[in-house]
PAPAMI-250809 format. One record per residue (C-alpha): residue number from 1; residue in one letter; x, y, z. Coordinates in steps of 0.02 Angstrom, whole numbers. Example, Ala and Ser with C-alpha at 12.3 -4.5 7.8 and 13.67 -1.06 7.14 Angstrom:
2
  pos  code      px      py      pz
    1     A     615    -225     390
    2     S     684     -53     357
This chain:
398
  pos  code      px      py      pz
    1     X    6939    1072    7623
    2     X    6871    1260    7633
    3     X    6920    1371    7762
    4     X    6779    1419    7893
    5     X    6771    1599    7838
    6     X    6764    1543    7652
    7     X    6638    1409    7685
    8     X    6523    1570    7750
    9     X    6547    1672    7628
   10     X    6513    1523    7469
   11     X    6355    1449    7581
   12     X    6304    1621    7566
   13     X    6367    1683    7399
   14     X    6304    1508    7291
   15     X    6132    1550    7262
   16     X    6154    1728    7185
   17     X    6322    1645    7078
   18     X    6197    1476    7044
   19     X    6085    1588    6962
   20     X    6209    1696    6867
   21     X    6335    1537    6834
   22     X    6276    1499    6651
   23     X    6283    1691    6600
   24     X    6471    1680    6692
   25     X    6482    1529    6585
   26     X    6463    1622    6420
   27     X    6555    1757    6461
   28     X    6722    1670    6497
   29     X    6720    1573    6367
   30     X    6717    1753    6261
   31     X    6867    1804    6356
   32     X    6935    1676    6341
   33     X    6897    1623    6162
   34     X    6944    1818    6123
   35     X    7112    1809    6206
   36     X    7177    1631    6147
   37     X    7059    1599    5994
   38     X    7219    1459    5961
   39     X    7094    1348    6093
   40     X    6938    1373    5994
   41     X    7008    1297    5829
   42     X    7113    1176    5903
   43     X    7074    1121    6078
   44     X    6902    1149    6121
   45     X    6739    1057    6042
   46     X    6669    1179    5923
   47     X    6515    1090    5885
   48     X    6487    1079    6085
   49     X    6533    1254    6109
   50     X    6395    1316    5966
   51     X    6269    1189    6034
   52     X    6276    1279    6218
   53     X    6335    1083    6282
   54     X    6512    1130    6361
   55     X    6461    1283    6440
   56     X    6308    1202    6534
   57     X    6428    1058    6581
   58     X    6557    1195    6650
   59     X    6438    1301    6725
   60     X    6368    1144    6820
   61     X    6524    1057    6866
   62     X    6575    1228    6959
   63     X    6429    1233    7054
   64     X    6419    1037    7104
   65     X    6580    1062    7138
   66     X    6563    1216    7278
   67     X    6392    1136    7345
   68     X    6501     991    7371
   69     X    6614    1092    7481
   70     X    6491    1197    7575
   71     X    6363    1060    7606
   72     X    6470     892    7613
   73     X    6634     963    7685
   74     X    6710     772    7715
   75     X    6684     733    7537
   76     X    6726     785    7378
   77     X    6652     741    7207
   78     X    6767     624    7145
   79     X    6649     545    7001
   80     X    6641     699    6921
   81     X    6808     743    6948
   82     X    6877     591    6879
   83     X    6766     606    6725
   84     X    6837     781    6713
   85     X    7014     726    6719
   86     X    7031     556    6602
   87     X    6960     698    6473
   88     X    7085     818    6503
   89     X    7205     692    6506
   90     X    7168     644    6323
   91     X    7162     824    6284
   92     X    7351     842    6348
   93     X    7281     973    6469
   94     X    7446    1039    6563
   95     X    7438    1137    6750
   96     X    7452    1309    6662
   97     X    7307    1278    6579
   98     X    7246    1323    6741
   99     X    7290    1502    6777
  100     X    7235    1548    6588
  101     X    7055    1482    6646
  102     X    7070    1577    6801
  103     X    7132    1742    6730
  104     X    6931    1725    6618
  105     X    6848    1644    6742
  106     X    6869    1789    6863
  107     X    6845    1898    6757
  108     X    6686    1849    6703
  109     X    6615    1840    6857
  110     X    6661    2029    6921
  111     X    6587    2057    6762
  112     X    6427    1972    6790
  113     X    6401    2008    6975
  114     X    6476    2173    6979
  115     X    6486    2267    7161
  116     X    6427    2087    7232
  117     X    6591    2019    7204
  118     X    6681    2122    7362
  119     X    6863    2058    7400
  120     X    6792    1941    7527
  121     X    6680    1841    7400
  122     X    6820    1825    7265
  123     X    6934    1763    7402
  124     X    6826    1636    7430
  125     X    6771    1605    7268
  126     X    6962    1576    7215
  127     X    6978    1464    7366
  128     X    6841    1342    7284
  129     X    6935    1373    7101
  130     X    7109    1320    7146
  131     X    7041    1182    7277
  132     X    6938    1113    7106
  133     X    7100    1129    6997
  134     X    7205    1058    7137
  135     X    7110     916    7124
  136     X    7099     884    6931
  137     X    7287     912    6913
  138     X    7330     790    7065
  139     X    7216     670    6958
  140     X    7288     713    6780
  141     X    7456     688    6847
  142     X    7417     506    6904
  143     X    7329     490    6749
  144     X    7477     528    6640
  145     X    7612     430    6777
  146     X    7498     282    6719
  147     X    7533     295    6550
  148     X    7729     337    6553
  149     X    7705     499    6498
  150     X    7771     685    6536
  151     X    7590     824    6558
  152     X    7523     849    6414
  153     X    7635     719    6297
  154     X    7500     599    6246
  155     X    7495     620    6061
  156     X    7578     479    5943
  157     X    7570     441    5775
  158     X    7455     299    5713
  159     X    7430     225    5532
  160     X    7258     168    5477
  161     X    7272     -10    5434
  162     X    7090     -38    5349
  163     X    6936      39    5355
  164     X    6768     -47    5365
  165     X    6580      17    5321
  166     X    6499     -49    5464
  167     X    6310      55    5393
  168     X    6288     196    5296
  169     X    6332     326    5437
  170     X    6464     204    5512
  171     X    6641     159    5483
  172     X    6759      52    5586
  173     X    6959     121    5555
  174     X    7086      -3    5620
  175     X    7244      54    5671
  176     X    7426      23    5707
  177     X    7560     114    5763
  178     X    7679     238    5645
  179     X    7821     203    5745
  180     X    7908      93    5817
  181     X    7829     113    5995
  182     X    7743       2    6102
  183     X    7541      -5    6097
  184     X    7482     124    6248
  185     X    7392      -4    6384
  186     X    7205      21    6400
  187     X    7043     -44    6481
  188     X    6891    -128    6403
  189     X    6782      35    6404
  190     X    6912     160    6387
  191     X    6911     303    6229
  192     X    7056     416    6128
  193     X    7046     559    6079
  194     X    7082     606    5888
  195     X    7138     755    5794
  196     X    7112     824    5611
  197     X    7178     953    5528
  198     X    7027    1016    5429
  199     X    7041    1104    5255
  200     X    7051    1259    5327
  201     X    7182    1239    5466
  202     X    7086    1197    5595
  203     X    7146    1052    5695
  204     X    6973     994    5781
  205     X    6994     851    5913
  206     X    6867     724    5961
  207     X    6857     575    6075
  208     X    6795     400    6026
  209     X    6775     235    6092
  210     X    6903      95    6060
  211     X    6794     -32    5986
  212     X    6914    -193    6025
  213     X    6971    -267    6167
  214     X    7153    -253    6229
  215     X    7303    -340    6181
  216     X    7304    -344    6006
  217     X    7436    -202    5926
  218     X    7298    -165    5804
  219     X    7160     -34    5865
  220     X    6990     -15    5796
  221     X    6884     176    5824
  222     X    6700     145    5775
  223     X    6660     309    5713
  224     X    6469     383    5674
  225     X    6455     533    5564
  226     X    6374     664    5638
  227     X    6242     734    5524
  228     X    6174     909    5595
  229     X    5955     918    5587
  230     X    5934    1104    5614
  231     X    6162    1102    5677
  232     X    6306    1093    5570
  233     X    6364     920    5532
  234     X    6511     865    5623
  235     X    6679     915    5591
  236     X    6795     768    5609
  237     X    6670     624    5586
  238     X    6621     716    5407
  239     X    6809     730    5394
  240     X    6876     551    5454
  241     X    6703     490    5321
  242     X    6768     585    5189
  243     X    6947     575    5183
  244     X    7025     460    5285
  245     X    7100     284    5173
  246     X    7194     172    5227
  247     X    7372     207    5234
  248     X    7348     382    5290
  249     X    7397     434    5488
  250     X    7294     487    5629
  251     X    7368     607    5791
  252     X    7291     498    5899
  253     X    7317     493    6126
  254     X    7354     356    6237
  255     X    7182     293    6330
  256     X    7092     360    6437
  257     X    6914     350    6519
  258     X    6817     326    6664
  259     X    6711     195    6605
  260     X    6799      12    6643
  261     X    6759    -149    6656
  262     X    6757    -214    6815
  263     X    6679    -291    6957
  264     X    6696    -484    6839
  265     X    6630    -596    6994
  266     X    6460    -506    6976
  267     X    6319    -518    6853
  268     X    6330    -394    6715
  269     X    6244    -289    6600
  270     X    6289    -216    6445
  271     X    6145     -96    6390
  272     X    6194      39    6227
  273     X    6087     130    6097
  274     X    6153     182    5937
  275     X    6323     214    5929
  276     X    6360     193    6095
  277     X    6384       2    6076
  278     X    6560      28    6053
  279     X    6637      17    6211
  280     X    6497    -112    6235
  281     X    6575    -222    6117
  282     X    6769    -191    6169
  283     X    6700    -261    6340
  284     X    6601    -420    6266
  285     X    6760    -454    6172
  286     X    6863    -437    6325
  287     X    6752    -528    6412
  288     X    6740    -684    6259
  289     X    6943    -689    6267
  290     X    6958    -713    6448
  291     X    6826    -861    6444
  292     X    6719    -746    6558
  293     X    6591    -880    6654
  294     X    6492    -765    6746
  295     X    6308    -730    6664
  296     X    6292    -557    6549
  297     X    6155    -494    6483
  298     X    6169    -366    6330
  299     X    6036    -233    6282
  300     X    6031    -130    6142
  301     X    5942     -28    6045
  302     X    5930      51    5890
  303     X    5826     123    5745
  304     X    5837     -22    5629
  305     X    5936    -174    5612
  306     X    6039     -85    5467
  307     X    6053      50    5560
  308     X    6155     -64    5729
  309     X    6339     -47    5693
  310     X    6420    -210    5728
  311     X    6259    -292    5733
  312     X    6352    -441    5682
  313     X    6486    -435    5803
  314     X    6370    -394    5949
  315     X    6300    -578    5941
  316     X    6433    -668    5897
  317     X    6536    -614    6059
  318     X    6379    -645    6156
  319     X    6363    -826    6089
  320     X    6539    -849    6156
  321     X    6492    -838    6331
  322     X    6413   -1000    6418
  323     X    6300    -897    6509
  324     X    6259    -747    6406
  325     X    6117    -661    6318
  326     X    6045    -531    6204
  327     X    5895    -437    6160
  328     X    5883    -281    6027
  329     X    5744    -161    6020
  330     X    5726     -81    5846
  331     X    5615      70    5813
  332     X    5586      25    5633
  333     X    5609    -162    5626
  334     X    5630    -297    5514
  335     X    5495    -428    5475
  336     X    5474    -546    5609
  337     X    5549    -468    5754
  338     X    5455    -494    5894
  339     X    5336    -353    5965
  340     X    5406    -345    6129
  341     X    5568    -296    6042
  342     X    5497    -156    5962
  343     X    5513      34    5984
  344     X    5616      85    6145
  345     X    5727     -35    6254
  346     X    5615     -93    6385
  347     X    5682    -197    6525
  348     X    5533    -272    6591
  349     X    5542    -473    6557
  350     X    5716    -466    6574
  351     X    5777    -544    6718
  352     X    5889    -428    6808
  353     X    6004    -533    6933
  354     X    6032    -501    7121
  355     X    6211    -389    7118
  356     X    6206    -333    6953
  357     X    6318    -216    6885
  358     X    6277    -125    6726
  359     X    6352     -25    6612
  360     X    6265     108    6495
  361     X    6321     210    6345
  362     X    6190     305    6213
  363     X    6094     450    6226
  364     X    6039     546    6376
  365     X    5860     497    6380
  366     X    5903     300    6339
  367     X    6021     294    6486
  368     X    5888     403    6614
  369     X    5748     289    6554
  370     X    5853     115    6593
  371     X    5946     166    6738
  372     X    5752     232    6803
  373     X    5719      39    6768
  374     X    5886     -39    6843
  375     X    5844      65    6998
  376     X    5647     -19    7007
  377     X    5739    -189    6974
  378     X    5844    -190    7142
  379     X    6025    -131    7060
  380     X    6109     -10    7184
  381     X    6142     176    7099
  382     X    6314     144    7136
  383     X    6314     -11    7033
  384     X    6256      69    6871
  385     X    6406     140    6769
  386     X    6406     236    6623
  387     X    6453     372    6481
  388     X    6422     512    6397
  389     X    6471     540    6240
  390     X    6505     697    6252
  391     X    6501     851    6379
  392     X    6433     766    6541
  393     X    6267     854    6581
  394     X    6213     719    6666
  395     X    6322     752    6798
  396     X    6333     910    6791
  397     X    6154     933    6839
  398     X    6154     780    6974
């Protein structure tokens, strides 16, 4: 919790920093991009970093995070934190990562606000900073204790043991482990993260769904290449496309992710767009091994039925379940789909059950527009769970 006299001092302080936040935001990550450029080429997401993404998800984490404080001193944000932490986690983000940020961070904003930032104001300002990293690297720690592993250690070896063209943007890689180690635990839902080393040196990370349900010792990652309109294309899906056979080895983290299956005695709903239908699809298969019961509906859309990876897969898992059922929307579809299916996902005539709990993953304006409709249908905002491939701007901005 803030003290009083920093509480003043933020309440006061937050709308001049608010405004400046996303210039502070571009200025640390100079600093700090100047200082270490090591975390440029192989930590940090350089297509989100030339896109803008990471430093608006930064610069609006900081300030939910000291509203929070100021206006809702019993509480903190744990959603976002959370969210923050299972993705440091798969990073292998240690505590010291934590004073470098400060070190820029600071920096950047005497730099920004100038004779604004007295000794009173950066006081305070570091009281909200450390009370923020206090909390992710409580959380990281758990996160790591979970998964029997030291800060930072999450990185193992894994062969690929086929690869499959799911469309022409989309291939599945199924993998096992190098060594002789034991499968790393995970949740229906649940991502890991993957690094490349690039032609150049680079070793570019990126996180992607696991498209499978647990306890098998194979792994599948359903990857999309990312092709740039008007933005370079993307870095490790061009690279995993390109070059990755099977037989060759992926660095590749234990699981992690904020997005879980849960809440099983309750209705559910699976909703995706494009290629978010992977976690989608590790929680219908879940759900299809455990002889799930309970009624599911599944929503998904796309721009074309050969453009929905594991179109295939998506309905037989559904036509597992007793009580289970799915409707596709397609953009540009095929001859004789019906025209309510057509164009956007668009929930009305689906019957949305008393206690639902969904569960969305696609774009940013596919998961406003159908948690907009959840809300109409009765669903609780609580009750609607999702993610962002991604920075989380979402968030951020809520």
């Amino acid at each position: 919790m803030l003290s009083d006299r920093s509480t003043a001092t933020v309440r006061a302080t937050l709308p001049a920093v608010g405004a400046a936040i996303g210039d502070i935001a571009d200025l640390f990550y100079e600093k700090l991009f100047n200082a270490h450029p090591e975390l440029l080429r192989d930590l940090f997401n350089r297509g989100n970093q030339a896109s803008g993404d990471q430093r608006r998800a930064l610069a609006g984490s900081i300030a939910a995070f000291a509203t929070a404080l100021v206006e809702r001193p019993g509480t903190r944000p744990d959603v976002m934190l959370d969210r923050i932490a299972h993705k440091h986690a798969s990073l292998g983000v240690t505590p010291e990562s934590y004073e470098v940020v400060h070190t820029h961070l600071f920096a950047a904003i005497a730099d920004v606000l100038g004779d604004a930032v007295t000794p009173e104001v950066a006081a305070a300002w570091d009281e909200v900073y450390w009370l923020m990293a206090g909390s992710l690297i409580a959380v990281e720690e758990r996160l790591y204790a979970q998964q029997g592993v030291l800060a930072g250690d999450v990185w193992h070896a894994w062969e690929v043991a086929a690869r499959v063209e799911e469309t022409e943007d989309v291939a599945t890689f199924l993998l096992r482990p190098a060594q002789d180690m034991t499968a790393p635990a995970f949740r229906p839902g649940q991502y890991v993260s993957v690094q490349v080393e690039l032609p150049y040196g680079a070793r570019q990370i990126r996180q992607y769904s696991l498209s499978c349900a647990p306890g098998s010792r194979l792994r599948s990652i359903t990857v999309k290449r990312v092709r740039g309109q008007g933005s370079p294309d993307g870095e490790v899906s061009g690279h995993l496309h390109e070059h990755t056979r099977v037989g060759d080895l992926l660095r590749v983290s234990v699981p992690y992710g904020d997005l879980v299956l849960d809440h099983l005695d309750a209705p559910l709903l699976l909703a995706s767009a494009g290629i978010g239908c992977t976690p989608m699809l590790s929680m219908l298969e879940y759900l299809a091994q455990e002889g799930h019961q309970g009624p599911v509906t599944v929503v998904h859309g796309d721009r074309s039925p050969a453009d929905h990876a594991l179109r295939t897969d998506h309905v037989r898992l559904t036509e597992k379940l007793p009580d289970a059922e799915a409707h596709f929307w397609y953009e540009t579809p095929e001859a004789g789909q019906p025209a309510n299916r057509t164009g956007l996902v668009d929930l009305a005539g689906i019957t949305v059950r008393p206690g639902t709990h969904a569960y969305l993953c696609g774009p940013l304006p596919f998961m406003r527009a159908v948690r907009a409709q959840l809300l109409e249908a009765g669903v609780r905002p609580a009750d609607v769970h999702y993610e962002v491939f991604g920075p989380d701007l979402w968030l951020a901005a809520s």
